[in-house]
N, C-alpha and C positions, 0 to 999 in steps of 0.2 A: 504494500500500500504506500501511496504516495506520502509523504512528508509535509506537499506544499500546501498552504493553506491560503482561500485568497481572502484577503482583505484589502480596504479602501486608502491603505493610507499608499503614501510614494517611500520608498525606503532608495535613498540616493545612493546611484554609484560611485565607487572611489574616482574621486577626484585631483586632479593637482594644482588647479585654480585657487582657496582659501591659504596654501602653504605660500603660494607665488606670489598674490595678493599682501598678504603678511608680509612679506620679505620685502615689496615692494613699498610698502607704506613707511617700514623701519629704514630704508634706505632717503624714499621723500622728508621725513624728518630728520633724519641725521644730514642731509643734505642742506634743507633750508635752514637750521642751526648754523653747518659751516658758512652758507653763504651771509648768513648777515653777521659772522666774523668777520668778511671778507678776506674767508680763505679757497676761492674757486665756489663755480655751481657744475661742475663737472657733476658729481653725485646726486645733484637732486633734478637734474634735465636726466638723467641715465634713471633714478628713481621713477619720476614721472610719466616717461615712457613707459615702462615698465609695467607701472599700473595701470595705464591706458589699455596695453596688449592683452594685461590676465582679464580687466573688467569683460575686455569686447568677447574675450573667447568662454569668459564666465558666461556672462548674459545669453549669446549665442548657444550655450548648453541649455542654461534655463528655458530658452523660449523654444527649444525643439523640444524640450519634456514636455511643455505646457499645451503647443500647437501642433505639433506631428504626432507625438507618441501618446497624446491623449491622457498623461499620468496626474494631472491637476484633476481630480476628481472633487464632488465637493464637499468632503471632510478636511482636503489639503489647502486646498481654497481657503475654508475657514480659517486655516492656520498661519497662512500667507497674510490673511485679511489681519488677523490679532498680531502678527509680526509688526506689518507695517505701521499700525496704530502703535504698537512699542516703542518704534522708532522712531515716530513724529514727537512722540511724548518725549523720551529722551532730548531730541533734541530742542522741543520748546524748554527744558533744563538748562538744556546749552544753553543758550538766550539769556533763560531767567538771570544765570550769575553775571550776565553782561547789564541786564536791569537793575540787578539790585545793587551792583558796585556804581552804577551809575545816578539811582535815586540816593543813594547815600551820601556821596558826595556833593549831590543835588539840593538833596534838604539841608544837609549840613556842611558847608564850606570850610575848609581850614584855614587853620592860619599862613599854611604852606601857600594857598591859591590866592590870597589876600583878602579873607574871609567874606569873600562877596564872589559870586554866579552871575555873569560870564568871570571866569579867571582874570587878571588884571591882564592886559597885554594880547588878551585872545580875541580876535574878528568872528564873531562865528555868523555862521552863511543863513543869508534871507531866506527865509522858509518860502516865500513863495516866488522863489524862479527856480529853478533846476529842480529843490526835492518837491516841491508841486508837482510838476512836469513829472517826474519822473513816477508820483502817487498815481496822476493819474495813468501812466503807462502803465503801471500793474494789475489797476485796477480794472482797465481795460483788456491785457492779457487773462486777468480769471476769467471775464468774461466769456472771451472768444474759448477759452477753453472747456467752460461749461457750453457754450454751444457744440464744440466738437463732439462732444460726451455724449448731450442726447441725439446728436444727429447719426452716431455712431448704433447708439441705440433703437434708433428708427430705422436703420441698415440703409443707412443714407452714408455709402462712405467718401465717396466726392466727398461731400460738405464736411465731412469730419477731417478729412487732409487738408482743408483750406482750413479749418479752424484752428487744428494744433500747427500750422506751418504759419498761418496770424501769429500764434501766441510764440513761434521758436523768435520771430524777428522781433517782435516787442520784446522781449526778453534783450536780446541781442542791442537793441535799441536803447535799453535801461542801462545795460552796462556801457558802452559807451558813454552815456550821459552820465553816468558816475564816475568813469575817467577823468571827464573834461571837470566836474568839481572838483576832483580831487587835485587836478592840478590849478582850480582856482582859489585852492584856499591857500590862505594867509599865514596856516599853523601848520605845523606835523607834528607827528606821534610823538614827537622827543619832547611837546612843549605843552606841558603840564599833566595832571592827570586829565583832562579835560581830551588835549589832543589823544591822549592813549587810549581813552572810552570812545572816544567820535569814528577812531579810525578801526578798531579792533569791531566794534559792535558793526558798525557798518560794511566794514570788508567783508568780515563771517560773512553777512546776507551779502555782498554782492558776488560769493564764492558761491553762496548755496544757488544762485541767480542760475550761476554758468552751469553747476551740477544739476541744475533741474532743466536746463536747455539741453544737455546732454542727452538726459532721460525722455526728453519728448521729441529732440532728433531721432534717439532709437524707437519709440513709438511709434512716429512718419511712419518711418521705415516698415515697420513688420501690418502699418494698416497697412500700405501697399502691397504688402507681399500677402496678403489676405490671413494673417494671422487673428484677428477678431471678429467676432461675430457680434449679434444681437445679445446672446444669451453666453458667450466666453468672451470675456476683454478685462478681469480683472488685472492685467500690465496697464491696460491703461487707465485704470480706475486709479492704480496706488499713485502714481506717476502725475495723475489729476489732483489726488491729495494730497502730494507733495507739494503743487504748486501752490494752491491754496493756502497751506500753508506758509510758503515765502511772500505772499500778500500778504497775509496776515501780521505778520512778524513785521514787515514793511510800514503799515499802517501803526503800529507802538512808536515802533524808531521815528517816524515823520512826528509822531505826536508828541514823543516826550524828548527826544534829541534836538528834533530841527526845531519844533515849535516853543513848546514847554520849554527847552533849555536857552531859547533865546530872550527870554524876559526876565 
């Protein structure tokens, strides 16, 4: 008699991708360390790579488990679904220690900053030219991106590649405009605690910007190659909560950095 028994869950194959990955993230970090010694970036462009090649050839295994081989079944679904929601949580933690080191020095100034908010000597930027502009890019990108969702779910997929390929150049469009502020401001990171929360809190989201354009580049992609349906696209469900999320997060920062922190 046979041994095999079946059940609903996916039990993954050995892998080399989570070891490559690792290795690759320990190299980007010890990489961007040495560089802002300014002892070479040889190691964190070799790192970077690195992790570009395991993510692509990662992700590339996931979505033929998920879309060919049929193994996302929906007990595994479920478990992907409570994943990603782990992970957003997480990260809105990330965040939070960027909020709370920021209200604290907010509510209470030191004598180091010259007990008054803005810091003595610090320009900080109009809230309503560039991070307007750029509030409303995001906010316009969920948009367009909750339209690709239900049009995707209407099995309308034309309309769902124009929606997430709206929201990759809005994306694409925000960071650029976050370039150009950051080379118009007046301070940098070295110049107070003030520069070191503006630029730390703000680059995180404009890293998570590009990491969720990534993700919805590779979405494009596999809607074209008909890897979603009406009733399977949870790739692009997490990938949609991802973004939402980086609106989200966006709208605190405009509120309590650019706005709040200017009065």
């Amino acid at each position: 008699m046979s041994n095999f028994i079946r059940h609903p869950y996916h039990l993954v194959d050995e892998s080399p991708w989570p070891l490559i990955a690792s290795l690759a993230a320990f190299y980007l970090t010890n990489g961007l360390v040495i560089w802002f010694y300014n002892e070479g970036i040889l190691l964190l462009i070799l790192g970077l790579i690195r992790l570009i090649m395991s993510a692509f050839q990662w992700w590339r295994d996931i979505s033929a488990e998920g879309s060919i081989q049929g193994l996302h079944l929906g007990i595994v679904e479920l478990g992907l679904r409570s994943g990603i929601i782990l992970f957003i949580v997480s990260e809105i933690f990330f965040f939070l220690s960027f909020f709370w080191c920021y209200f604290h020095i907010r509510l209470s100034p030191s004598i180091d900053v010259g007990s008054s908010w803005v810091p003595m000597g610090i320009i900080s930027l109009d809230p309503l030219a560039i991070p307007l502009l750029n509030t409303v890019v995001l906010i316009v990108s969920g948009i367009s991106i909750t339209w690709s969702h239900h049009a995707l779910i209407s099995g309308q997929d034309s309309e769902a590649k124009q929606g997430i390929l709206l929201t990759i150049i809005l994306g694409l469009l925000f960071t650029i405009l976050q370039g150009a502020e950051y080379i118009e401001t007046s301070f940098r990171m070295a110049d107070s605690v003030y520069g070191s929360v503006f630029f730390i809190a703000t680059g995180f989201h404009g890293l998570h910007v590009i990491v969720g354009r990534l993700f919805l580049l590779v979405t494009y992609i596999r809607i074209k190659r008909g890897d979603f349906s009406k009733d399977h696209h949870f790739g692009f469900e997490a990938r949609a909560w991802y973004w939402h999320f980086v609106d989200v997060v966006w709208l605190f920062l405009y509120l309590c950095v650019y706005w709040w922190g200017r009065i």
